[in-house]
N, C-alpha and C positions, 0 to 999 in steps of 0.2 A: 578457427574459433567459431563456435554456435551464440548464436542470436537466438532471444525470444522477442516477441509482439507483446506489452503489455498493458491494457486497458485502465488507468487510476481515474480514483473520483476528483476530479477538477473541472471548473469550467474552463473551457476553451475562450480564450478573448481575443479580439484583435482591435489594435488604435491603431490610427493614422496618423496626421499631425494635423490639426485644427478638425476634428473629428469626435464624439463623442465614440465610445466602448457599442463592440458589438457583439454578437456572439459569432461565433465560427460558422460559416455557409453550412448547407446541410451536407456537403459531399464531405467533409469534417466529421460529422457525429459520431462515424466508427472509427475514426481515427484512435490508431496506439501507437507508443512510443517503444521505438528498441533499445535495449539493453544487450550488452552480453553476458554470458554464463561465465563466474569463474570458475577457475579451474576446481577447487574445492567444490563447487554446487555439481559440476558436469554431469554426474551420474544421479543426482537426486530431482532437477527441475524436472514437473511434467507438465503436460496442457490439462487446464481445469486447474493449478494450485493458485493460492493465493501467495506472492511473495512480497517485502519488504522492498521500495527501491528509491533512489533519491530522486528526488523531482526540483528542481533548483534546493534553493536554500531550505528544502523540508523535504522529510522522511513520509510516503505516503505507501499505503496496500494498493496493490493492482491484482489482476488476475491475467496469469499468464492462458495470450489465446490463440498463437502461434508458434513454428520453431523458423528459424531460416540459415542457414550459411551464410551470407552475405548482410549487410549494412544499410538502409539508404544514405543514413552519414556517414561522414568521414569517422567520428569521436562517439564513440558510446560510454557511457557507464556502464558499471557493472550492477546485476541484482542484487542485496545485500544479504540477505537472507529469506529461507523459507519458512512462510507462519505455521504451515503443516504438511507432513510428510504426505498426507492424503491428497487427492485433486479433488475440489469442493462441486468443480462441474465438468460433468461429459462430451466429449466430442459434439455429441445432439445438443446437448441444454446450449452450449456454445454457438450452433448453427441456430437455434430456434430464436435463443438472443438478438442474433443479428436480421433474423425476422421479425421480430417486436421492433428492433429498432430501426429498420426501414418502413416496417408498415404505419407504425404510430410513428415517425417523426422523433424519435428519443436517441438521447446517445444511447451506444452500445454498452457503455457503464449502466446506467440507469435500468436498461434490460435483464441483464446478467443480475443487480442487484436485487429481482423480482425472485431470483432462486434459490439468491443464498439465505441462510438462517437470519433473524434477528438478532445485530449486537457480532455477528462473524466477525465485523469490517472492524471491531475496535478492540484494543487491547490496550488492558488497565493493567499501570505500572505504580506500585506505590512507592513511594519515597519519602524517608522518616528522616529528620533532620533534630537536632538536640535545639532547642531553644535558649539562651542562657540566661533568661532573666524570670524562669520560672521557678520559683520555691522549692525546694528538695524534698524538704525534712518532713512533710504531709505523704509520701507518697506510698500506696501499698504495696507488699513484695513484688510481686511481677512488674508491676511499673517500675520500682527500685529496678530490678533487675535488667529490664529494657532502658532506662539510661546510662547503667555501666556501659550494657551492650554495645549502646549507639557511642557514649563517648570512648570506648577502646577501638571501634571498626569501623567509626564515622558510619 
């Protein structure tokens, strides 16, 4: 099985117990989390893509910034999917990355984020749901027609 390294936008925290929130030491900052490749992705993941991957209880964008054979955990997840077939960053932009982020003191998210496009990182999903307490009998064809729609296919 193949492993990637992949970099998501979160901050790193750590509590103690009778402790206040701190952030992760600096030998942290580049830290990335492993996933594995399913078998469906194997031929498609590259270094530089942006991919889809669970991060506890939420779905975040990372950018894949290594490959490995091996684990440091036991249990990985898998990557869920790729935003785009393209790699958004190069071998360099990835090395230079990790030069902004030792020289300035910044995670290596934060670095990487100085290259990619404005608005890369998000992706707008619209969701149309029928209302039922709205009036019908006002509406003009297309509308008409987009409430059939929504109430025959939800």
């Amino acid at each position: 099985m193949k492993y990637v390294q992949v970099v998501v936008n979160t901050p790193l925290i750590v509590t103690k117990p009778n402790e206040q929130e701190r952030d992760v030491a600096e030998s942290s900052r580049e830290r990335a989390f492993t996933y594995s490749i399913p078998e469906r992705l194997a031929d498609s993941v590259a270094l530089g893509q942006l991919v889809w991957v669970p991060f506890g209880a939420r779905r975040l964008q990372g950018v894949v910034i290594a490959f490995s054979d091996t684990s440091p955990v036991e249990q990985t997840k898998d990557i869920e999917a790729i935003v785009d077939a393209r790699p958004f960053l190069s071998p360099i932009h990835l090395d230079l990355a990790r030069w902004i982020a030792r020289t300035y003191l910044c995670s290596l998210h934060a670095a990487i984020g100085l290259m990619l496009p404005p608005g890369v990182e998000q992706q707008t999903e619209v969701l149309l749901a029928l209302a039922p307490d709205v009036a019908r009998e006002n509406l003009t064809p297309k509308q008409t027609a987009l409430v059939e729609l929504l109430a025959r296919d939800g």
